[in-house]
VOTI-517380 format. One line per 10 residues: for each residue x negated, z negated, y negated of N, C-alpha, C. Coordinates in nm, 4 decimals, always signed. Each point is the difference from the previous one (the first is absolute). Layout:
% VOTI-517380
X/Z/Y/X/Z/Y/X/Z/Y  ...
//
This chain:
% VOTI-517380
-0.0843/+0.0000/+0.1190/+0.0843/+0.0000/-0.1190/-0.0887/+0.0000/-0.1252  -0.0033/+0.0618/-0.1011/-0.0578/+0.0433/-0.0981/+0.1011/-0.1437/-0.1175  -0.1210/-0.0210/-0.0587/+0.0471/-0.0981/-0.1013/-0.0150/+0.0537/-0.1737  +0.0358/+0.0130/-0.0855/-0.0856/+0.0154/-0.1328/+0.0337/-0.1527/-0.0794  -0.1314/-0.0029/-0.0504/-0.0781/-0.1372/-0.0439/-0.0391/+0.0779/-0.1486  -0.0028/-0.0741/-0.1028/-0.0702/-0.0108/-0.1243/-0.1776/-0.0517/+0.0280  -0.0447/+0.1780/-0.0527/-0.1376/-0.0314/+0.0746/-0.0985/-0.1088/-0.0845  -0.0502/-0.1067/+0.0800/-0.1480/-0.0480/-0.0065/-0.1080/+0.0276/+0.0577  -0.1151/-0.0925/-0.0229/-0.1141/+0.0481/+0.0133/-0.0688/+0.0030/+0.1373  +0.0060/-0.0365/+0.0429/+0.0455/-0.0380/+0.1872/+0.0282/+0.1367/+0.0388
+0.0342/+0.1484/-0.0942/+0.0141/+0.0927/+0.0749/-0.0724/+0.0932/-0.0678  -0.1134/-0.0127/-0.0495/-0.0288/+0.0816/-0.1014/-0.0868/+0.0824/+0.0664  -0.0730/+0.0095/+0.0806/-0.1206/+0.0428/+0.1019/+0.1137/+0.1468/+0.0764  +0.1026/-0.0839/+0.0045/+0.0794/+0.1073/+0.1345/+0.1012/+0.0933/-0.1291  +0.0058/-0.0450/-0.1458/+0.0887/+0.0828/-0.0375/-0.0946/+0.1560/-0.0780  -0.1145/-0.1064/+0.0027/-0.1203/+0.1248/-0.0934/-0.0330/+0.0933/+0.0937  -0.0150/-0.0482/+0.1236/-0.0106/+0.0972/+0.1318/+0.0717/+0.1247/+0.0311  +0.1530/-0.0600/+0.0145/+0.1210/+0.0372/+0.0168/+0.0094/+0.1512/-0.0971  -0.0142/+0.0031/-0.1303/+0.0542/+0.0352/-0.1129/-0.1356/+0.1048/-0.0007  -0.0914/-0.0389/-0.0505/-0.1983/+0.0729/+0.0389/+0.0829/+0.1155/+0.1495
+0.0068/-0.0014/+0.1228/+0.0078/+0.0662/+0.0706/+0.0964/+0.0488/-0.0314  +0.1224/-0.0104/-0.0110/+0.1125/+0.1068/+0.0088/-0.0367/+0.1671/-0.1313  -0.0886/-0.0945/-0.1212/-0.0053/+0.1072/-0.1268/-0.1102/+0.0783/+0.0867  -0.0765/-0.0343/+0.0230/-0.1453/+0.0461/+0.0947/+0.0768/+0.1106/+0.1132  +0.0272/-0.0497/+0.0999/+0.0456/+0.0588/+0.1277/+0.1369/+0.1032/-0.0079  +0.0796/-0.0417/-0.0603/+0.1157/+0.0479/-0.0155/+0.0414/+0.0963/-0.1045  -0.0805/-0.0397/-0.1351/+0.0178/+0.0770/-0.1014/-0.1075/+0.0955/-0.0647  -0.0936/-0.0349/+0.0673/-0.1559/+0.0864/-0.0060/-0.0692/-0.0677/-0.1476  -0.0092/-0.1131/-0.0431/-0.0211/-0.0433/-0.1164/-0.1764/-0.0609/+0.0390  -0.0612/+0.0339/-0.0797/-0.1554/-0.0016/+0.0283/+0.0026/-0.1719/-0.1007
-0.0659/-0.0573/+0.0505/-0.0709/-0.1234/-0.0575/+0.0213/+0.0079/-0.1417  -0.0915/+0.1158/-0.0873/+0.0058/+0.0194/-0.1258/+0.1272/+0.0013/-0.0526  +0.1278/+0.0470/+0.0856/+0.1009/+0.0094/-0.0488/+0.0791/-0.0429/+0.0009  +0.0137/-0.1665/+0.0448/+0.0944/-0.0932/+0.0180/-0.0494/-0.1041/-0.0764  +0.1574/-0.0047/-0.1084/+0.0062/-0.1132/-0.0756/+0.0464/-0.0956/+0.0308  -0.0491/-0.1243/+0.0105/-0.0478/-0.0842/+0.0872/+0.0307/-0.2088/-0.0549  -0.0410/+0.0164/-0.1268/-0.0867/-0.1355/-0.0709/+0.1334/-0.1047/+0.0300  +0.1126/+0.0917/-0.0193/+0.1342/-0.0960/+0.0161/+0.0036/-0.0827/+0.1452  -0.0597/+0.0565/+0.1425/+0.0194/-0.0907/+0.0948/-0.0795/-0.0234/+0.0181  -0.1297/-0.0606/-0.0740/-0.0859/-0.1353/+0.0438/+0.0105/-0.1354/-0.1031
+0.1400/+0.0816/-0.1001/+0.0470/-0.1193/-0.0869/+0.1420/-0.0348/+0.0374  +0.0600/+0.0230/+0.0889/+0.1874/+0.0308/-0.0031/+0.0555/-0.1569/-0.0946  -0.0503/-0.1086/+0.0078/+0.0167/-0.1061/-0.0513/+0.0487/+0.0219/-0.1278  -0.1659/+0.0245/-0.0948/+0.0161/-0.0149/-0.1397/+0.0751/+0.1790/-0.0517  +0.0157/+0.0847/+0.0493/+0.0221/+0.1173/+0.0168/+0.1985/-0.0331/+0.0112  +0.0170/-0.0122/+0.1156/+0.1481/-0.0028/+0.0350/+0.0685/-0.1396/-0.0043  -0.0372/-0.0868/-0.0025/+0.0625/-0.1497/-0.0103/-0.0240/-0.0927/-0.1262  -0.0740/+0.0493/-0.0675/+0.0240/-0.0740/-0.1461/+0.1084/-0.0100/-0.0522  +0.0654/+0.1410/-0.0239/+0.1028/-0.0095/-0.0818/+0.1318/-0.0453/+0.1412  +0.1049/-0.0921/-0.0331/+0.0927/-0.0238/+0.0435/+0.0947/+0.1274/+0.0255
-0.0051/+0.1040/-0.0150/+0.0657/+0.1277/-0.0299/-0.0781/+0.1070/+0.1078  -0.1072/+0.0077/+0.0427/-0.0688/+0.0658/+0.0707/-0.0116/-0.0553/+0.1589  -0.0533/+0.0074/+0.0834/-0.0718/-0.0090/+0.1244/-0.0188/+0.0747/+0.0801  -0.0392/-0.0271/+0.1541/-0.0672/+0.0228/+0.0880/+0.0527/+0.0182/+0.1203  +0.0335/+0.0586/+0.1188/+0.1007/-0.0484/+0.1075/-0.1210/+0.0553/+0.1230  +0.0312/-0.0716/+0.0665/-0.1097/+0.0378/+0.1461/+0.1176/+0.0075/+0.1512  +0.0362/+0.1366/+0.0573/+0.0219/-0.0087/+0.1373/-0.0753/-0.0603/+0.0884  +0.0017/-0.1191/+0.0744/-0.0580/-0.0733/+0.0997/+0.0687/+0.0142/+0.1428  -0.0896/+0.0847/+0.0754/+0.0247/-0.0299/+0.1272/-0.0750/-0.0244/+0.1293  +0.0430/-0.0732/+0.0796/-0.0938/-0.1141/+0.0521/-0.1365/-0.0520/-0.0709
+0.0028/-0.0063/-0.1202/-0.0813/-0.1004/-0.0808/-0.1228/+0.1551/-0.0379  +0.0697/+0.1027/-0.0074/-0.0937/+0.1197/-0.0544/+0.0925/+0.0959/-0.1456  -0.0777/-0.0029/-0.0392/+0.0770/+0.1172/-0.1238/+0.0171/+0.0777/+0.0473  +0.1488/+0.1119/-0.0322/+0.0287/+0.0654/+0.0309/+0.0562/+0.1136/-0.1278  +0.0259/-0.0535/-0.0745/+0.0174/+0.0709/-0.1317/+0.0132/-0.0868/-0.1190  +0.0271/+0.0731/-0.0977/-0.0268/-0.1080/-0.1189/+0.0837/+0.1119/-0.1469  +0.0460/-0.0722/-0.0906/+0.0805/+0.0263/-0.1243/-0.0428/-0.1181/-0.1221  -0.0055/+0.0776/-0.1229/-0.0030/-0.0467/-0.0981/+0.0780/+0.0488/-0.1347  +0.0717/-0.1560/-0.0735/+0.0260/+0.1298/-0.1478/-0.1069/-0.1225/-0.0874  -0.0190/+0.1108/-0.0853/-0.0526/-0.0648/-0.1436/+0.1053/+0.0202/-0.0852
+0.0111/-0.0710/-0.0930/+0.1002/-0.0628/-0.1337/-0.0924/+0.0488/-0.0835  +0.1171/+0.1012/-0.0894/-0.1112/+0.0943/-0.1180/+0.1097/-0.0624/-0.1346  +0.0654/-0.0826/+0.0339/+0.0830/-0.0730/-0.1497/+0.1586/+0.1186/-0.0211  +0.0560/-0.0680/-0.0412/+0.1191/+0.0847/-0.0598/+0.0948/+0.0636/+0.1714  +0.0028/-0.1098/+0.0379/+0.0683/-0.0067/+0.1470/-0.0413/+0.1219/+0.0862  -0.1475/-0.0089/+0.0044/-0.0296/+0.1280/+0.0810/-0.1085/-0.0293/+0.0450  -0.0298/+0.0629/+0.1229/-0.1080/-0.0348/+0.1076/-0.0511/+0.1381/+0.0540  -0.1139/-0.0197/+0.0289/-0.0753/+0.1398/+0.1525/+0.0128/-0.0566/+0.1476  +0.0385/+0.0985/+0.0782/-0.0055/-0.0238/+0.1263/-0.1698/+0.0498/-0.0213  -0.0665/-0.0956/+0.0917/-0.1092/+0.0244/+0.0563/-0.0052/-0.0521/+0.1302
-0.1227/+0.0846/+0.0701/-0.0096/-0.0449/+0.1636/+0.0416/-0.0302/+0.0791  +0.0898/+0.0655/+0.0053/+0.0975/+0.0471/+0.1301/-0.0637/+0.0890/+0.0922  -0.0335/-0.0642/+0.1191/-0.1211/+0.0373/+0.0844/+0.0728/-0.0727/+0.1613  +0.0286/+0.0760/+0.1249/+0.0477/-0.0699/+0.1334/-0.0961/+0.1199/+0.1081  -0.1076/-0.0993/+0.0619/-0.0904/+0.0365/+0.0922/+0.1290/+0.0661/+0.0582  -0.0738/+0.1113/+0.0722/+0.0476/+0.1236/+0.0473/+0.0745/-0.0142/+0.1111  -0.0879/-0.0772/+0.0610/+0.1233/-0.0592/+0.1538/+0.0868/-0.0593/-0.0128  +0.0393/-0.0464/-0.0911/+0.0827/-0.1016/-0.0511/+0.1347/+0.0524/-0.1016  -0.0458/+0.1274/+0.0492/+0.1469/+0.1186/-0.1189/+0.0694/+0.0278/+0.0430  +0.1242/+0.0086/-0.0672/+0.1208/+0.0228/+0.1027/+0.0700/-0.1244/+0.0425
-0.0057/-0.1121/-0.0300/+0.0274/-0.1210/+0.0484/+0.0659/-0.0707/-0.0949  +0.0476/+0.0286/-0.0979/+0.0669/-0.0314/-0.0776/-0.0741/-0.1321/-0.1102  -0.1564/-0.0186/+0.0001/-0.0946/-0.0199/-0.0913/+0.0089/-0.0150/-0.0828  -0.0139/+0.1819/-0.0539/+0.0347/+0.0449/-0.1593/+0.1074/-0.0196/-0.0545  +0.1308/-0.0354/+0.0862/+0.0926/-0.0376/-0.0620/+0.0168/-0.1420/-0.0264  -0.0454/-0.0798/+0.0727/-0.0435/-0.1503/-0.0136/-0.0532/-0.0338/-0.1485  -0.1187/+0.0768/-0.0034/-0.0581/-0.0266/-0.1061/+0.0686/+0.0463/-0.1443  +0.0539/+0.0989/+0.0017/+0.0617/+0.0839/-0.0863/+0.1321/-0.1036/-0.0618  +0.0293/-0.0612/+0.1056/+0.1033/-0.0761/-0.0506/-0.0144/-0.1247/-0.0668  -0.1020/-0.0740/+0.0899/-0.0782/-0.1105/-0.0708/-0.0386/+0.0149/-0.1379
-0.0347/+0.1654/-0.0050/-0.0775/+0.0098/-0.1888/+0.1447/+0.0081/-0.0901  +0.0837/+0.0678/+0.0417/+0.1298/+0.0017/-0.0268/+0.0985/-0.1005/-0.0540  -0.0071/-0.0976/+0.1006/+0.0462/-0.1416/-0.0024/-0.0479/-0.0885/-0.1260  -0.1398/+0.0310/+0.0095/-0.0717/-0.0767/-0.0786/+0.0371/+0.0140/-0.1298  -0.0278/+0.1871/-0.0383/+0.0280/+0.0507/-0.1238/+0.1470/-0.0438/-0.0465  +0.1002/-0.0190/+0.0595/+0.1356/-0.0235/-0.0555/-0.0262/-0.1490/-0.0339  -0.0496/-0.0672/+0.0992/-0.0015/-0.1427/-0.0541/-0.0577/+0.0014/-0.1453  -0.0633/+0.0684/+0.0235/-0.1200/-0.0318/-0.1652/+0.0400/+0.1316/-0.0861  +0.0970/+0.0332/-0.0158/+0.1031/+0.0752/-0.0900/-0.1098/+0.1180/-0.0189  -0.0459/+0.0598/+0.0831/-0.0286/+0.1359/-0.0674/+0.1382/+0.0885/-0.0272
-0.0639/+0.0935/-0.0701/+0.1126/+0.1397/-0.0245/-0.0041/+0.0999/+0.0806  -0.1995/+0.0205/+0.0039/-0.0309/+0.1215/+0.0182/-0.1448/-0.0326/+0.0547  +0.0001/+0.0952/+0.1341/-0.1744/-0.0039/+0.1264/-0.0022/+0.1296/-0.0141  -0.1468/+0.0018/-0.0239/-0.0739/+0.1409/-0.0013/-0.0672/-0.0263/+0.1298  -0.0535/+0.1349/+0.0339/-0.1176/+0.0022/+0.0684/-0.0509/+0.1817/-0.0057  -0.1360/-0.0256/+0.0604/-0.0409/+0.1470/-0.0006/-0.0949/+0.0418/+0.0975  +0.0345/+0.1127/+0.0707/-0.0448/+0.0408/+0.0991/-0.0583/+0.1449/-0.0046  -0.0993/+0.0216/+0.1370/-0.0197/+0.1569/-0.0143/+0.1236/+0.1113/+0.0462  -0.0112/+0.1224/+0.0175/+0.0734/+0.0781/-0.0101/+0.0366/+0.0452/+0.1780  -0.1306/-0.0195/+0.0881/-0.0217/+0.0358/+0.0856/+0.0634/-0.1335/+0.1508
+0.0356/-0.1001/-0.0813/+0.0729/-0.0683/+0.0405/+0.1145/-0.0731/-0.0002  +0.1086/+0.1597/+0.0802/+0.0608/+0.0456/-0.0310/+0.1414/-0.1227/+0.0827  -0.0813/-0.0825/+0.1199/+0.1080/-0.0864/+0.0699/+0.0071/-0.1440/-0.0881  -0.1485/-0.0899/-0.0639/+0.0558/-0.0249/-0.1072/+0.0965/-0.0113/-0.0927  +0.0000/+0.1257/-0.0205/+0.1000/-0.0012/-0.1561/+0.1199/+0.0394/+0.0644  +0.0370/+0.0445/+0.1311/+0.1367/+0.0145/+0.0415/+0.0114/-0.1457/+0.0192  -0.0729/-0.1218/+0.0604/+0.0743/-0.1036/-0.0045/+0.0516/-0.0657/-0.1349  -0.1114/+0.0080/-0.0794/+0.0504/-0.0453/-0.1201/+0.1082/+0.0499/-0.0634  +0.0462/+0.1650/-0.0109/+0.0575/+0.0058/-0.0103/+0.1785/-0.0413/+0.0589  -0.0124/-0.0209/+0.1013/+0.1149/-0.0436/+0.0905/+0.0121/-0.1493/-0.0220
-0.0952/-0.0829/-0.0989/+0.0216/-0.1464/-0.0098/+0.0560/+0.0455/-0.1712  +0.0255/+0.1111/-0.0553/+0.0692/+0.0068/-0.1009/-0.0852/+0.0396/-0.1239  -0.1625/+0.0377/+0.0378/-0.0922/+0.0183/-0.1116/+0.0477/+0.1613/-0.0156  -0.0635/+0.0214/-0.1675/+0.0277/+0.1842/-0.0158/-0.1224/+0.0487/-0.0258  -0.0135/+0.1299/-0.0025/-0.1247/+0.0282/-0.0727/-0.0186/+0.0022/-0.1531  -0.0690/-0.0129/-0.0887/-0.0283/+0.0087/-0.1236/-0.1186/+0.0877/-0.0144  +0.0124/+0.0485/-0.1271/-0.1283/+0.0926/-0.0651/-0.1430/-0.1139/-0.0067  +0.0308/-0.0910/-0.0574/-0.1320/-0.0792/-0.0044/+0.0089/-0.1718/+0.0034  -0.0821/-0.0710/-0.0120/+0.0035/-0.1479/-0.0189/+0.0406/-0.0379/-0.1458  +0.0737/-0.0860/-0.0123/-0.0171/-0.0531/-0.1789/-0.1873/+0.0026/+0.0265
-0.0453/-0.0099/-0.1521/-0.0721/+0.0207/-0.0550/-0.1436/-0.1522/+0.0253  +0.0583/-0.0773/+0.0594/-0.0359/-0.1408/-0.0228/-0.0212/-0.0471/+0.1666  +0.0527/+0.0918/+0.0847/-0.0216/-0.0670/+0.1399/-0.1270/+0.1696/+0.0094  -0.0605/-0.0947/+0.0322/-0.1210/+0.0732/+0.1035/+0.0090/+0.0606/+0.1451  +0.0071/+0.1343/+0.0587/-0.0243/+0.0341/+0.1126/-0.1341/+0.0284/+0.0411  -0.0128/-0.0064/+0.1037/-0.1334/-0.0184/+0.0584/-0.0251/+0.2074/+0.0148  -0.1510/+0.0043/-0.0441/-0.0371/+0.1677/-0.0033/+0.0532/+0.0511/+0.0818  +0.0474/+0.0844/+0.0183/+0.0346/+0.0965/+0.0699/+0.1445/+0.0131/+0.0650  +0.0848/-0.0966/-0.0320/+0.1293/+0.0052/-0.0064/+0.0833/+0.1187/-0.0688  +0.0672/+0.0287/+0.0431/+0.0832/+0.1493/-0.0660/+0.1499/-0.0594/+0.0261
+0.0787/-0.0444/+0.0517/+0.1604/-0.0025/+0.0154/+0.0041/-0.1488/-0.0612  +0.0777/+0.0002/-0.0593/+0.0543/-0.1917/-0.0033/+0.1662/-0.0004/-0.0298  +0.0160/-0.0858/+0.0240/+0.1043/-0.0642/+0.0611/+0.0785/-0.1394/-0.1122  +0.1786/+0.0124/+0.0512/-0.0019/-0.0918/-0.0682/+0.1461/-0.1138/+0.0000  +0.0438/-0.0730/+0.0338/+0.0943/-0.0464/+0.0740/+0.0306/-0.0999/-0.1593  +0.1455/+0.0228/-0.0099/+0.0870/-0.0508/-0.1004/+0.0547/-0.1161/+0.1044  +0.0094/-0.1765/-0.0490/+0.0877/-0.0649/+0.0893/+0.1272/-0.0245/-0.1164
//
């Protein structure tokens, strides 16, 4: 049974792992090209602000995927790192987590979750889209996507 937990540090070894291989193996992303600095901080990064965090899929005491929003002010957040080891897809995970960030965001009155993705990942953005996100031309001006992003996304609650 797969649990999601508000991640600490107790998992930090298996989530940098986790997240490092899938961009590497899965997405062809070379060392140089993975932005990175946010998960060897997720703490001061995603849990400072009361409005933001962290969520970790745990199963049998291993990461299995992981979600984040950041709080950019003015009831609006980024989905970041939404990431479910490969064997582990299809299992209803991503929807676990998806809901957890979900849950969270209504509690803490957002309006509006961005996120942004590449183009070439194309099952991605069909889930997101089917959890109610649309596409948009670009990010407001003030949330940062990581290089090489082209589609983003954007879910009105």
């Amino acid at each position: 049974m797969t649990k999601i937990i508000t991640y600490n540090n107790k998992y930090k070894e298996q989530l940098v792992k986790l997240i490092l291989s899938i961009l590497k193996d899965e997405f062809g992303y070379a060392d140089t090209d993975i932005e990175r600095q946010d998960l060897y901080d997720i703490q001061n990064v995603y849990q400072q602000d009361p409005k933001s965090n962290f969520w970790l899929a745990i199963y049998g005491n291993k990461v299995v995927g992981t979600i984040a929003i950041k709080y950019y002010g003015k009831d609006r957040g980024l989905l970041k790192r939404m990431y479910v080891k490969k064997e582990m897809r299809n299992k209803g995970i991503g929807q676990e987590l998806t809901n957890t960030l979900l849950a969270f965001a209504k509690n803490s009155h957002y309006k509006n979750i961005f996120l942004s993705t590449v183009e070439k990942f194309v099952s991605a953005r069909n889930f997101y889209k089917n959890k109610g996100f649309v596409e948009i031309k670009k990010l407001p001006e003030d949330l940062a996507a990581p290089t090489g992003d082209n589609v983003f996304l954007k879910l009105t609650l």
